[in-house]
C-alpha positions as CSV (number, residue, x, y, z in Angstrom):
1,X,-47.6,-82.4,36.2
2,X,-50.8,-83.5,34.2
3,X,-49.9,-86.7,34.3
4,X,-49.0,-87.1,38.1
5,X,-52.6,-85.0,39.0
6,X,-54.2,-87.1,36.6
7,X,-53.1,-90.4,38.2
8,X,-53.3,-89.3,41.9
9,X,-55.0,-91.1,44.4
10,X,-58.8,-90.8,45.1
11,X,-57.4,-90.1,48.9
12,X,-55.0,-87.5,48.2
13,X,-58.0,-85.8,45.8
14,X,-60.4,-85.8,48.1
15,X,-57.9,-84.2,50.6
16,X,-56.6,-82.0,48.6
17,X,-60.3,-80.5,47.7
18,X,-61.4,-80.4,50.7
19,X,-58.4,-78.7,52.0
20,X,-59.2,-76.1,48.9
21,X,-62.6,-75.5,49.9
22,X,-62.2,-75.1,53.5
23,X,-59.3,-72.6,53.1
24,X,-61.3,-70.6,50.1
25,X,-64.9,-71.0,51.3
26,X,-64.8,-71.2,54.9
27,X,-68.3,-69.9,55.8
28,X,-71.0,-71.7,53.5
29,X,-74.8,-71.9,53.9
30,X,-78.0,-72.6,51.8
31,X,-78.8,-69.7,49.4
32,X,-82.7,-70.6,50.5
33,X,-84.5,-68.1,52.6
34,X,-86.4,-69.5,55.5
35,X,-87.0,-68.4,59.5
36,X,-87.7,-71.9,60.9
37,X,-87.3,-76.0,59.8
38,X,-91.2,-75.8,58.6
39,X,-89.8,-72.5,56.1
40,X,-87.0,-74.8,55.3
41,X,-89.2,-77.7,54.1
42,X,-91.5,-75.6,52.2
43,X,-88.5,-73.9,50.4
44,X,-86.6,-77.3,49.6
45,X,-89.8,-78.8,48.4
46,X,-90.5,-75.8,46.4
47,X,-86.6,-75.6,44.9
48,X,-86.9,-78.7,43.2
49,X,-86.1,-78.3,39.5
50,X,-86.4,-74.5,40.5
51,X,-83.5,-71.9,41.3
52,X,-83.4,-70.6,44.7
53,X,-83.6,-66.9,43.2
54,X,-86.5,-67.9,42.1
55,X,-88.0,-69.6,45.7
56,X,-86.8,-66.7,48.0
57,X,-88.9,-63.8,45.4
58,X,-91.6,-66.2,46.1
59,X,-91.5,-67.7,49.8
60,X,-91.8,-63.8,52.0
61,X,-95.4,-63.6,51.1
62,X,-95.9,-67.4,51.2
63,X,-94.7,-67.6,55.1
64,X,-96.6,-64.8,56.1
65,X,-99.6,-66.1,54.3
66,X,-98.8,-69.7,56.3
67,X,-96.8,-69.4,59.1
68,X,-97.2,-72.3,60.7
69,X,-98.3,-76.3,60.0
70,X,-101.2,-75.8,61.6
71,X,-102.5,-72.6,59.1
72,X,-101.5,-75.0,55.9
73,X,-103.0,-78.0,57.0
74,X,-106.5,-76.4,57.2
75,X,-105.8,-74.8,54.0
76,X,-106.3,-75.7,50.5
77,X,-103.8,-76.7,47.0
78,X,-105.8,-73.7,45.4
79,X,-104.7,-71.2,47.9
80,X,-101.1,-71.9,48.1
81,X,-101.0,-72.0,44.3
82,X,-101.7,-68.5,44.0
83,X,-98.8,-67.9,46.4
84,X,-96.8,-70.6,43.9
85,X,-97.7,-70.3,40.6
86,X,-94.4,-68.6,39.4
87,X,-92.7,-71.6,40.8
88,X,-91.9,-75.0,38.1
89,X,-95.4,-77.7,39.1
90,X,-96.8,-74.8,41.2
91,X,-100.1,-77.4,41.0
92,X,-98.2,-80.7,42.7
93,X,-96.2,-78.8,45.2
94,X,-99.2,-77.1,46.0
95,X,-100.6,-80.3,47.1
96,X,-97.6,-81.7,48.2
97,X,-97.3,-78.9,51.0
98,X,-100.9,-79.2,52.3
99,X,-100.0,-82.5,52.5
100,X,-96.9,-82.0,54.0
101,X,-98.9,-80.0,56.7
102,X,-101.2,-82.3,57.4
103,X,-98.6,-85.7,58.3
104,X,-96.8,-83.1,60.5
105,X,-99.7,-81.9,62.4
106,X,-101.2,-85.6,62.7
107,X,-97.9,-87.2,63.2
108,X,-95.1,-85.3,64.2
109,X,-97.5,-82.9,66.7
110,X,-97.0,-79.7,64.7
111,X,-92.8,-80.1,64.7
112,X,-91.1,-80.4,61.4
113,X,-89.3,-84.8,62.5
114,X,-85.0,-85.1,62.7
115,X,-84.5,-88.5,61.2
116,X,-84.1,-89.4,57.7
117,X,-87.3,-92.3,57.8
118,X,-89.8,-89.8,58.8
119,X,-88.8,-87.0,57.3
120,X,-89.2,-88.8,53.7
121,X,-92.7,-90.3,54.7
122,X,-93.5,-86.5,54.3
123,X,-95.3,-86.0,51.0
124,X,-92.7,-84.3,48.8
125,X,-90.4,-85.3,50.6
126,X,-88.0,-87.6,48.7
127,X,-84.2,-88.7,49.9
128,X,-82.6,-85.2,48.7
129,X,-84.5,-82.9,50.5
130,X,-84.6,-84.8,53.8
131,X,-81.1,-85.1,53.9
132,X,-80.6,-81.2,53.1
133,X,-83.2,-81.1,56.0
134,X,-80.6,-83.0,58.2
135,X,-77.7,-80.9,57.5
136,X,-79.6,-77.6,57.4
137,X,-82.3,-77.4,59.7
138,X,-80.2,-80.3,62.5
139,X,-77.0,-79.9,61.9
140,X,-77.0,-83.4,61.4
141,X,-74.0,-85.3,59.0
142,X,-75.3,-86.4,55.3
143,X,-74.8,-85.6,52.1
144,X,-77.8,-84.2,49.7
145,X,-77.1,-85.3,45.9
146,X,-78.7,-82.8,43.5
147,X,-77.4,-82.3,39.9
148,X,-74.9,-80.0,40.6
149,X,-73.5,-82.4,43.2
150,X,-73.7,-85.2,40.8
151,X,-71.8,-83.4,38.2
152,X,-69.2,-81.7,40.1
153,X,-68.4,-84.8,42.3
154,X,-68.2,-86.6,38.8
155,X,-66.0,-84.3,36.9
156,X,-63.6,-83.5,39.6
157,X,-63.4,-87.3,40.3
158,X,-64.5,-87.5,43.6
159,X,-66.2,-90.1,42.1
160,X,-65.9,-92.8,39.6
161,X,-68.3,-92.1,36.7
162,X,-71.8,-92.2,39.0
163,X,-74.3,-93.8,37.4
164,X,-76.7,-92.5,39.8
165,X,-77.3,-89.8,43.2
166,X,-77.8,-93.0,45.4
167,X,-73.7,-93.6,44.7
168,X,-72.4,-90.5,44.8
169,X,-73.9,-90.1,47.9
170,X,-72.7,-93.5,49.2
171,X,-69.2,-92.6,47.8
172,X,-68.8,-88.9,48.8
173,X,-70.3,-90.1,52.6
174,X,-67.2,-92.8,52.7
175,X,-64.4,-90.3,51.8
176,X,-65.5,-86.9,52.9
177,X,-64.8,-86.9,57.3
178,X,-68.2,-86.5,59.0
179,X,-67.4,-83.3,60.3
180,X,-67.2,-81.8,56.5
181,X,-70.2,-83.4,55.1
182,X,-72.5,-80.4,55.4
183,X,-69.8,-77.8,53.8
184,X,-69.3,-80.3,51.3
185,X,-72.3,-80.3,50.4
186,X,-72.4,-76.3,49.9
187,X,-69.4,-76.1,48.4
188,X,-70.3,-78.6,45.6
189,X,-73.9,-76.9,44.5
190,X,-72.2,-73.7,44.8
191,X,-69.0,-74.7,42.8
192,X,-71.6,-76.3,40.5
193,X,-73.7,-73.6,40.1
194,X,-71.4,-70.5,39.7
195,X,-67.5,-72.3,38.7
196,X,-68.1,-75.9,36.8
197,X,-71.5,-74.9,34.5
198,X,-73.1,-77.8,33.3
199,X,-72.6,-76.6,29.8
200,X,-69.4,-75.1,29.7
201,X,-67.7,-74.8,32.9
202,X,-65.1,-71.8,34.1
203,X,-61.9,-73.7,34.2
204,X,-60.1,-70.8,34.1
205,X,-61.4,-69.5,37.0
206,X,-61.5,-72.4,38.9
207,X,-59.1,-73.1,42.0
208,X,-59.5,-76.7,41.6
209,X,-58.0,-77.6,38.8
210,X,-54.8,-79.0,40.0
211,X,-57.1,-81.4,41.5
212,X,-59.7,-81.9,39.0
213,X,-59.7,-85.0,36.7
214,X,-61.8,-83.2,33.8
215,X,-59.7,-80.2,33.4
216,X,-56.1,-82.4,33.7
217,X,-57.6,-84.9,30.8
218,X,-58.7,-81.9,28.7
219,X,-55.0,-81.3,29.1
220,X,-53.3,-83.9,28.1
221,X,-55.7,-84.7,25.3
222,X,-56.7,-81.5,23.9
223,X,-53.7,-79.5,23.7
């Protein structure tokens, strides 16, 4: 059985995943806390090498403090650093935000931008959080690559030893149907950050691993 999982074909894994998820985790959001796409943006910018348990004890007196572009832009770095500082680089997101503010009021007339070009000439903005953006705040198909994505994709063998987010994205985006692209997402940080640990993942609790690459090679070479 090892060996026949083991050697299966990347289409029949991916289906078989997919099929996994989608029967086991049918309802799936972000964990981030937000009331509007400008929320959104400040959270994702602010969840960058930071936990979302961390953002959402954070973020309730942030928004009140700046509920809208218009209050940021005319504010300062050192204000929304005392709103921040808990956060990893409260003192570059700080100014990343303001900034962030300030191209949406001059540019985007006060209303957080839909496509994937302006949304990363937004300061802080780099290809990860505009696509979580997309799928998020839109409802638009793409596939955000952060490490638990990157892992998961690589150890179930959705992918073919990724060297890099650019192609996992580029890989998970050519096999995973359009319509499933923003679950998938979901359902691979979530996977990632509560089933298939970085250090020492929870195979045995896993629903996956008739699917997954890593846990059939530990398999058939370990025992």
């Amino acid at each position: 059985m090892f060996l026949s999982n083991y050697y299966m074909t990347k289409k029949e894994r991916y289906e078989r995943v997919i099929d996994w998820f989608d029967k086991n985790m049918p309802v799936v959001d972000t964990e981030l806390h937000y009331d509007s796409p400008f929320h959104l943006l400040i959270a994702v910018i602010l969840s960058a090498q930071c936990t979302d348990k961390r953002v959402n004890m954070v973020t309730p007196a942030l928004f009140e403090a700046f509920p809208t572009p218009e209050v940021l832009a005319v504010s300062s770095p050192d204000d929304v650093y005392e709103y921040i500082k808990s956060i990893s680089y409260p003192n570059n997101k700080a100014k990343n935000l303001v900034g962030m503010a300030k191209k949406v009021m001059a540019d985007f007339n006060g209303q957080i931008p839909d496509t994937l070009e302006e949304l990363e000439s937004i300061p802080g903005v780099g290809r990860k959080t505009a696509n979580v953006m997309l799928i998020v705040a839109f409802n638009k198909p793409a596939m955000p690559v952060d490490t638990h994505v990157f892992r998961v994709s690589n150890r179930i063998g959705l992918t073919d030893n990724s060297k890099n987010p650019a192609q996992t994205e580029r890989e998970l985006i050519k096999y995973i149907p359009s319509r499933y692209l923003s679950k998938a997402h979901h359902w691979l940080i979530l996977h990632g950050r509560y089933v298939c640990l970085a250090r020492k993942p929870k195979c045995e609790e896993c629903g996956l691993t008739p699917f997954c690459k890593y846990f059939t090679k530990k398999q058939i070479f370990i025992k």
